[in-house]
N, C-alpha and C positions, 0 to 999 in steps of 0.2 A: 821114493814117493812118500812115504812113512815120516819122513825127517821134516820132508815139505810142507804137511799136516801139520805138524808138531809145532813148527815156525809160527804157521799162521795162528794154531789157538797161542801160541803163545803172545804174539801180537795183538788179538784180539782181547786174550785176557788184560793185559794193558793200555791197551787204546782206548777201550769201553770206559774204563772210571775213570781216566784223565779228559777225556770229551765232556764228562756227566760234569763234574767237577768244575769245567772251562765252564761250561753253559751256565750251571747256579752261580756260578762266585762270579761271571759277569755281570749277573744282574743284582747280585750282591753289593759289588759296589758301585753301580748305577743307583742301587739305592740307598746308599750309604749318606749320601747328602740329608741335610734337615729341610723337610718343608713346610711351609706353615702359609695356610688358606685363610684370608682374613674376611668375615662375613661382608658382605655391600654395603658401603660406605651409606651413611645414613645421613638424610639433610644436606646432599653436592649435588642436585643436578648437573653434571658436566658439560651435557650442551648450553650450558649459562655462563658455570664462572671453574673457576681452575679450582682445583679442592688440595687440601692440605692431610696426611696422617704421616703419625707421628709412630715409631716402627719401635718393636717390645727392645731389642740390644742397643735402644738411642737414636738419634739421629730423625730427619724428617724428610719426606720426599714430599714437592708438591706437582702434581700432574695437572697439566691442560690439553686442551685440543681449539685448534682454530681454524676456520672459522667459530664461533659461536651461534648455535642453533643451524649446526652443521646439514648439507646441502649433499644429497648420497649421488650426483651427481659433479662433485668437485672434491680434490682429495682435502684433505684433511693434514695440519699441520701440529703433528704431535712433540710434544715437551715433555718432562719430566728431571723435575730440578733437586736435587741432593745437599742436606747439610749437615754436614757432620758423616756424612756416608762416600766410599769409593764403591759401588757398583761394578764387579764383572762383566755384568751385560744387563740392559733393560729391552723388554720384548712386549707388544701392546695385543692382546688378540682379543676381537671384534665376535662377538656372537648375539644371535636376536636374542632375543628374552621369551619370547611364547611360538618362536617359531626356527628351524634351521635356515640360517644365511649363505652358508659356505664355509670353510675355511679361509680365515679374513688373518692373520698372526704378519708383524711389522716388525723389524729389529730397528731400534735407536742407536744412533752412534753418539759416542760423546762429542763435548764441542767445548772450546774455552769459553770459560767464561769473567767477564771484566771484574764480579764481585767476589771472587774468589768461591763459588759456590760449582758442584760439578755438574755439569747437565748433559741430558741425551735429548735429541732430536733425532727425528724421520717424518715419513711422511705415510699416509695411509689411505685407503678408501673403503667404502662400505657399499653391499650388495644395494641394488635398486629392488624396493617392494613395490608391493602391488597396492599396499594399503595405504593413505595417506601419510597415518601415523602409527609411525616404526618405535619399539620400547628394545632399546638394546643394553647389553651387559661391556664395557669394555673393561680387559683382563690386565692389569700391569704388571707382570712380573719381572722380578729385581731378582739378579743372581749376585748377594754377595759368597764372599769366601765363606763353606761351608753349608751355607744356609739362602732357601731362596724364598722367595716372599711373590704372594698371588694375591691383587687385591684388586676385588672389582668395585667398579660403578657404572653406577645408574645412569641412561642419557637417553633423550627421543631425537629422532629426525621426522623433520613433515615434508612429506611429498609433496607438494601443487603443480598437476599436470598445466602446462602452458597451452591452454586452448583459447 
């Protein structure tokens, strides 16, 4: 019974710091990636016209969404066109601005395109408010190799109940 004991601290004395270890240095390199949070586009309304920026390692992304003066009861046709950039993944996530909507997050798939330029599309939709007029934030984050980029902009939706 003596020897049984003995196994077990001995086990335990080992499994203890390799568990501790597994846990931080996962999230370790979880966060090992660079992120970079780019303040809200300034002068795009997006429910209007498709806005352009220009990304700090080169390259330019331009994002639209369509319809224009988008309809939170029809989905929404999201783009996001690359130049000069290969994109890992682009993902759109939707949040109110002065109020919680949901969890609203869309994955873009690439798509060819004829001008040699790369592009993600999907499709998306947005919570129905109760106010007329909705001030939302949408998220577009770009995962290149190493480094991911979050850039929001500005956009309203107007409700008009059909009565």
């Amino acid at each position: 019974m003596t020897t049984m004991k003995r196994e077990w601290k001995i086990i335990l004395v080992l499994a203890v710091p390799l568990l501790v270890a597994l846990y931080f240095g996962r999230g370790l390199l979880q966060e090992s990636a660079e992120s970079v949070v780019f303040p809200v586009v300034a002068g795009c309304p997006l429910h209007l016209q498709a806005c352009s920026v220009q990304l700090p390692q080169g390259g330019e992304v331009n994002f639209e969404m369509n319809p224009k003066q988008p309809d939170p009861n029809k989905p929404l046709q999201l783009t996001a066109t690359f130049q000069q950039l290969q994109p890992l993944s682009v993902e759109v996530l939707f949040e109110g601005k002065e109020m919680y909507m949901g969890y609203l997050q869309y994955r873009l798939m690439p798509q060819p395109d004829a001008e040699g330029l790369v592009q993600f599309q999907g499709e998306g939709s947005l919570s129905i408010c109760t106010r007329s007029l909705m001030s939302w934030i949408a998220r577009l984050k770009i995962k290149l190799e190493g480094v991911t980029y979050e850039i929001p902009f500005e956009f309203e939706t107007l409700h008009v109940d059909a009565e």
